[in-house]
GUKE-724769 format. One record per residue (C-alpha): residue number from 1; x, y, z. Coordinates in nm, 2 decimals. Example, Ala and Ser with C-alpha at 12.3 -4.5 7.8 and 13.67 -1.06 7.14 Angstrom:
2
seq_c1_c2_c3
1_1.23_-0.45_0.78
2_1.37_-0.11_0.71
END
This chain:
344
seq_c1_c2_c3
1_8.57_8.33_5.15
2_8.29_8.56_5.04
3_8.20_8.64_5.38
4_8.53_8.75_5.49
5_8.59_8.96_5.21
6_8.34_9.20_5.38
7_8.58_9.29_5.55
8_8.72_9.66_5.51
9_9.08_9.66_5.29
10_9.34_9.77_5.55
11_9.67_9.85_5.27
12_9.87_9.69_5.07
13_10.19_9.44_5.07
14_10.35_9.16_4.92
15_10.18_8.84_4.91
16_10.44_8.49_4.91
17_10.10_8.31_4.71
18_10.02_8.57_4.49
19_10.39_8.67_4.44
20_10.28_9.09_4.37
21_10.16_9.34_4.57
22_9.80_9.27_4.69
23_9.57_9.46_4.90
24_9.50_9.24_5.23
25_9.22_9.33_5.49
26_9.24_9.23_5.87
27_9.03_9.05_6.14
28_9.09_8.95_6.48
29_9.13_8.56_6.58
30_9.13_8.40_6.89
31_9.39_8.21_6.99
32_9.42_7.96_7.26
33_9.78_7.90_7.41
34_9.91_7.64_7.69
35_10.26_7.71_7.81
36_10.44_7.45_8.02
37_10.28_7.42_8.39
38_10.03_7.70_8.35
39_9.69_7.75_8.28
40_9.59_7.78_7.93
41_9.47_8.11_7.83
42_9.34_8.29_7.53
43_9.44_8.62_7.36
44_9.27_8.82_7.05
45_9.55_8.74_6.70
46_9.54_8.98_6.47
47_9.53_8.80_6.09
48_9.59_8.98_5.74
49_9.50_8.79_5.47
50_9.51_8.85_5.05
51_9.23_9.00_4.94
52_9.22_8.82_4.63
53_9.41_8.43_4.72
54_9.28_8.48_5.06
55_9.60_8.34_5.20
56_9.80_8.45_5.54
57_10.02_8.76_5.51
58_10.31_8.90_5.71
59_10.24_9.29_5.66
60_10.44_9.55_5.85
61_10.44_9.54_6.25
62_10.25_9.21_6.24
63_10.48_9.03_6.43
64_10.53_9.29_6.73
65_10.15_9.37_6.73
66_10.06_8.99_6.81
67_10.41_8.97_7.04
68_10.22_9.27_7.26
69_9.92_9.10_7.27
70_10.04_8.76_7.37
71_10.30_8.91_7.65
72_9.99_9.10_7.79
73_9.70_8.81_7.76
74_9.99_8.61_7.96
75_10.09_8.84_8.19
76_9.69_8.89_8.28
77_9.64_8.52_8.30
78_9.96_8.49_8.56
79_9.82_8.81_8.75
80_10.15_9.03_8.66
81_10.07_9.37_8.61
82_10.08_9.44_8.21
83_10.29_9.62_7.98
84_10.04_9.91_7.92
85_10.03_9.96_8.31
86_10.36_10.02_8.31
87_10.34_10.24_8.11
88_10.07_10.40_8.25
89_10.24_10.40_8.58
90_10.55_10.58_8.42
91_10.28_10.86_8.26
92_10.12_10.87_8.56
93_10.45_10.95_8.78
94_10.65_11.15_8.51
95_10.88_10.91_8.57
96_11.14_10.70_8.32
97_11.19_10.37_8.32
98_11.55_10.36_8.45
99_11.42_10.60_8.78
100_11.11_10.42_8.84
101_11.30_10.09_8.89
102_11.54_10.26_9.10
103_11.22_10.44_9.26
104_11.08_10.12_9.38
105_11.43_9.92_9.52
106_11.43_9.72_9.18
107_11.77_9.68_8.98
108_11.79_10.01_8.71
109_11.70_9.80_8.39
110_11.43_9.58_8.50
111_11.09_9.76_8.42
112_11.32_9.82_8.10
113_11.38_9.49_8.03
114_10.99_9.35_8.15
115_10.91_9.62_7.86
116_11.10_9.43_7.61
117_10.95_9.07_7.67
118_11.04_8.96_7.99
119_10.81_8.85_8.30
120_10.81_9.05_8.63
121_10.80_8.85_8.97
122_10.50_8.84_9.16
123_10.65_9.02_9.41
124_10.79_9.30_9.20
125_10.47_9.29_9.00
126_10.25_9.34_9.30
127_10.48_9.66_9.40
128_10.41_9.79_9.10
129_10.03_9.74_9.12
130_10.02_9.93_9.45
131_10.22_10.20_9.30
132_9.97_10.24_9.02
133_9.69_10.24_9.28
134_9.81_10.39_9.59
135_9.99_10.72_9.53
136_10.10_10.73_9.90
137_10.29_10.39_9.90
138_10.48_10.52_9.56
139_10.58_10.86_9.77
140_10.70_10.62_10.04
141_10.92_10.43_9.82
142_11.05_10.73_9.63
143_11.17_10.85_9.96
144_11.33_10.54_10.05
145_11.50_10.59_9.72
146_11.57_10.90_9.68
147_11.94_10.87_9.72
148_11.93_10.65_9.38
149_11.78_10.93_9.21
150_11.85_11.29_9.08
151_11.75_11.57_9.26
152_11.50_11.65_8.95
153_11.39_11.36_8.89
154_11.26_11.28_9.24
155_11.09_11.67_9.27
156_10.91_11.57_8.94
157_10.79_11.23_9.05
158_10.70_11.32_9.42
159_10.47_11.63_9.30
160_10.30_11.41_9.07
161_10.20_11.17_9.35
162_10.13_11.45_9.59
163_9.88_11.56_9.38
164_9.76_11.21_9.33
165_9.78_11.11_9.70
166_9.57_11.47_9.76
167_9.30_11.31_9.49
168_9.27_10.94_9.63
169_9.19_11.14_9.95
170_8.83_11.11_9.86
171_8.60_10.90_10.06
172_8.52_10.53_9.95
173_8.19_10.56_9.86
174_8.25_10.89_9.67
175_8.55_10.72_9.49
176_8.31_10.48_9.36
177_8.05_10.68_9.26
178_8.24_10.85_8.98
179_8.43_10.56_8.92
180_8.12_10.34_8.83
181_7.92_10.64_8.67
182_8.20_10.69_8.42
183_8.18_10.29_8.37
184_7.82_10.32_8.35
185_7.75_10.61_8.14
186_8.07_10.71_7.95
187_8.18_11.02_7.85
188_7.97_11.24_8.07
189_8.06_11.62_8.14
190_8.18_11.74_8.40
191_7.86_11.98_8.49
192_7.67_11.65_8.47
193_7.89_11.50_8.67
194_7.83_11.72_8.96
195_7.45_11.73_8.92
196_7.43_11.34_8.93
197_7.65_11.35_9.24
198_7.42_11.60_9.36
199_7.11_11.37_9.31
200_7.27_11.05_9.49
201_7.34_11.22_9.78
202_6.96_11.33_9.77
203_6.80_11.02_9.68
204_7.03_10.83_9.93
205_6.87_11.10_10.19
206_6.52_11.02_10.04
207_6.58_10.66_10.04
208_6.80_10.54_10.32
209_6.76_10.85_10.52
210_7.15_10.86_10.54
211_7.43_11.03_10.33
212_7.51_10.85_10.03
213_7.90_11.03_10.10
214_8.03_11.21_10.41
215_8.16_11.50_10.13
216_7.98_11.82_10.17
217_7.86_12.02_9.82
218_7.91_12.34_9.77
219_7.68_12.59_9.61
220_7.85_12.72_9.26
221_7.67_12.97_9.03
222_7.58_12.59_8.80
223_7.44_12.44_9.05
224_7.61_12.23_9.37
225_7.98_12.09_9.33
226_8.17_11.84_9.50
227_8.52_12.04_9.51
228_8.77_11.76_9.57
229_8.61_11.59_9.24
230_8.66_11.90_9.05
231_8.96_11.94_9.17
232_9.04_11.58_9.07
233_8.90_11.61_8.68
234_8.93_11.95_8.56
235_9.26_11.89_8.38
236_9.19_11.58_8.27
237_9.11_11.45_7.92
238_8.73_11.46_7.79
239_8.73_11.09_7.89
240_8.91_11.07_8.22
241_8.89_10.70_8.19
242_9.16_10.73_7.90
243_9.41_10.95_8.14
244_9.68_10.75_8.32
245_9.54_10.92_8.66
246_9.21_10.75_8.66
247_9.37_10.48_8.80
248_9.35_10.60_9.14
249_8.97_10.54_9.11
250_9.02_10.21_8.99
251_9.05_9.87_9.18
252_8.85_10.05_9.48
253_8.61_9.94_9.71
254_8.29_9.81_9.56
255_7.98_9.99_9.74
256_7.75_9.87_9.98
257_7.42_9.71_9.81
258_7.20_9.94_9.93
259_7.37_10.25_9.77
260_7.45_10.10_9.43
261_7.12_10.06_9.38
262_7.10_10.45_9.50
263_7.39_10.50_9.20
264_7.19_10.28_8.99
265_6.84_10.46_9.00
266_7.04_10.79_8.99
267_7.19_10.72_8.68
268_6.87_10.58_8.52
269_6.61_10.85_8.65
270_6.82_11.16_8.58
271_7.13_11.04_8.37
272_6.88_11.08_8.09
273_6.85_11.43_8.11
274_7.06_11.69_7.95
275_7.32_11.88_8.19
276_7.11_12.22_8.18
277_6.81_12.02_8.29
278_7.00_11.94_8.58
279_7.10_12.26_8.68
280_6.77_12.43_8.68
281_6.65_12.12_8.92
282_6.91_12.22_9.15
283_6.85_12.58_9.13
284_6.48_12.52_9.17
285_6.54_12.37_9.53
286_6.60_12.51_9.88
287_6.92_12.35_9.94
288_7.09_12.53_9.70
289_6.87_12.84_9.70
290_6.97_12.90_10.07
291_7.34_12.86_10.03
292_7.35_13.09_9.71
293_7.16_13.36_9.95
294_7.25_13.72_9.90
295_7.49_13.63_9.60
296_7.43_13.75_9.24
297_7.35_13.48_8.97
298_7.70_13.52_8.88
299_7.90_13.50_9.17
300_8.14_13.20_9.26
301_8.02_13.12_9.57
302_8.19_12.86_9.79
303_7.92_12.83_10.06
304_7.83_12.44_10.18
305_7.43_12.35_10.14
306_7.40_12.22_10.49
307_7.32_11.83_10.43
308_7.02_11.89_10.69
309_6.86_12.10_10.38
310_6.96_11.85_10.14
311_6.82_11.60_10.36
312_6.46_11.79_10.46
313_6.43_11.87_10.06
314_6.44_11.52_9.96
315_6.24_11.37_10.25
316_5.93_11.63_10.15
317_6.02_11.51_9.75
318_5.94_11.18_9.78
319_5.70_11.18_9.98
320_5.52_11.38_9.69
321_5.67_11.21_9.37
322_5.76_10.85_9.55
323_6.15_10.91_9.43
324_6.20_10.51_9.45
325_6.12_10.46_9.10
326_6.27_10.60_8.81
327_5.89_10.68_8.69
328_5.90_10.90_9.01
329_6.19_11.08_8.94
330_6.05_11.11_8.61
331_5.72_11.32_8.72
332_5.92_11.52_8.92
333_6.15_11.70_8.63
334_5.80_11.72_8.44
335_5.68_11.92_8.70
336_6.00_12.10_8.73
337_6.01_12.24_8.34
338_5.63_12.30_8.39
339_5.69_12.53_8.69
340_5.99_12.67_8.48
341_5.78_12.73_8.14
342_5.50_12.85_8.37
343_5.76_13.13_8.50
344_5.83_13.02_8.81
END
């Protein structure tokens, strides 16, 4: 009991053993269940316990917290799409939970009543997967629907996946490449981003002599930007992994071996440098340097860097630095900020 009495106090309630109010702290358990003719599965049980008799206690929302858990941990083991999804694919549509039923050809109270404890179909669960995923299919089935709906309510919802279905436009490989850099590295912002963007496409040149995405970059007063990603993230939260519309990154195809391990050394040999350091690489190179031609340091800019610059200025860098290693990449910068305190 002495070891679990680390544990940091969490409030008050009554304890049954104690019989008076006693302060109780709170771990985590895990639980093992095996329903009837399904596989048995495991979910995370929160547990209070008396801080001073070190027996169970039934605080406040106990009950519902562990209910959640449980519905979810089953609903994951059965493949179903989860509670929170559902949710998130309500935030993600501006959309109720009446109207999204009606939305996708379900009866009006069934993502209400799969909210309140009950199990989806695979069927209707896999609908609902796509609709979190694909933004096109859900504009397809709120048209279908639309005579189910109100006027206003489908207007709101079939904006929201317009803008969506405009974002999942991307290509594969540069869907993944911010998908697993935001896995990889966390919160990053977005002029880093952009930068590291910038440097896969270079390396992949470099490496594999081929484009890491077919998306062209265009020269900004920071340094090169990939537009539709901007245009993707710049309302999102600091962490777009915690906004419902990341979820059109998710769930995508996984890249080709050759260019995660492009993603891999980009994010290890210049994912360690600040995002200023960055930008003053890119504005050190031709690439950029002849797109921003004849503009002032200020100016917006919206001129492409030909990917044949891109291309010729990463072929003559590795053959100087050997760009294949992250010790390379590493001399490179070095020289860069030398140049830079150097006035160059």
């Amino acid at each position: 009991m002495s070891e679990e009495k680390t544990w940091v106090r969490a409030g008050e309630d009554f304890c049954t053993n104690c019989r008076e109010v006693r302060p109780f702290y709170r771990k985590m358990e895990e639980e093992t269940v095996e329903e009837e003719g399904e596989e048995p599965f495991t979910f995370l049980r929160t547990v209070t316990r008396c801080f001073v008799c070190d027996s169970e206690m039934e605080t406040e929302g106990l009950v519902d917290l562990n209910t959640e858990e449980y519905l979810d941990a089953r609903c994951e083991a059965l493949g179903l799409i989860q509670r929170r999804d559902l949710c998130r694919l309500m935030e993600l549509y501006e959309i109720g939970k009446a109207p999204l039923s009606l939305a996708l050809g379900f009866g009006e109270i069934t993502v209400t009543r799969w909210l309140t404890g009950c199990f989806p179909s695979k069927e209707y669960s896999d609908i609902c997967k796509r609709a979190l995923k694909d933004p096109s299919f859900m504009r397809k089935c709120l048209k279908e629907n639309r005579e189910k709906l109100t006027r206003v309510c489908f207007e709101k919802a079939d904006r929201a996946a317009a803008r969506l279905e405009k974002s999942a436009s991307l290509s594969k490989e540069l869907l993944a490449a911010v998908r697993e850099t935001f896995r990889l590295m966390g919160e990053i912002t977005p002029l880093a981003l952009q930068k590291l963007l910038y440097f896969m496409q270079g390396l992949s040149y470099a490496l594999l002599n081929a484009p890491f995405y077919p998306e062209d970059c265009e020269a900004w007063a920071h340094g090169p930007v990939v537009r539709p990603v901007y245009e993707l993230l710049r309302d999102f939260c600091f962490d777009p992994t915690e906004d419902p519309r990341f979820s059109v990154l998710e769930g995508g195809e996984a890249l080709a071996e050759d260019k995660q391990k492009i993603l891999l050394l980009t994010l290890k040999g210049f994912g360690r440098y600040n995002p200023r350091v960055l930008e003053l690489l890119t504005h050190r190179e031709s690439p950029w340097r002849k797109a921003r031609e004849g503009l002032l340091p200020g100016d917006p800019g919206y001129r492409y860097l030909r990917k044949e610059d891109i291309r010729e200025c990463f072929l003559e860098l590795n053959k100087q630095y050997d760009l294949s290693t992250p010790a390379g990449i590493r001399r490179y910068v070095e020289d860069a900020l030398k140049d830079r305190e150097g006035g160059i």
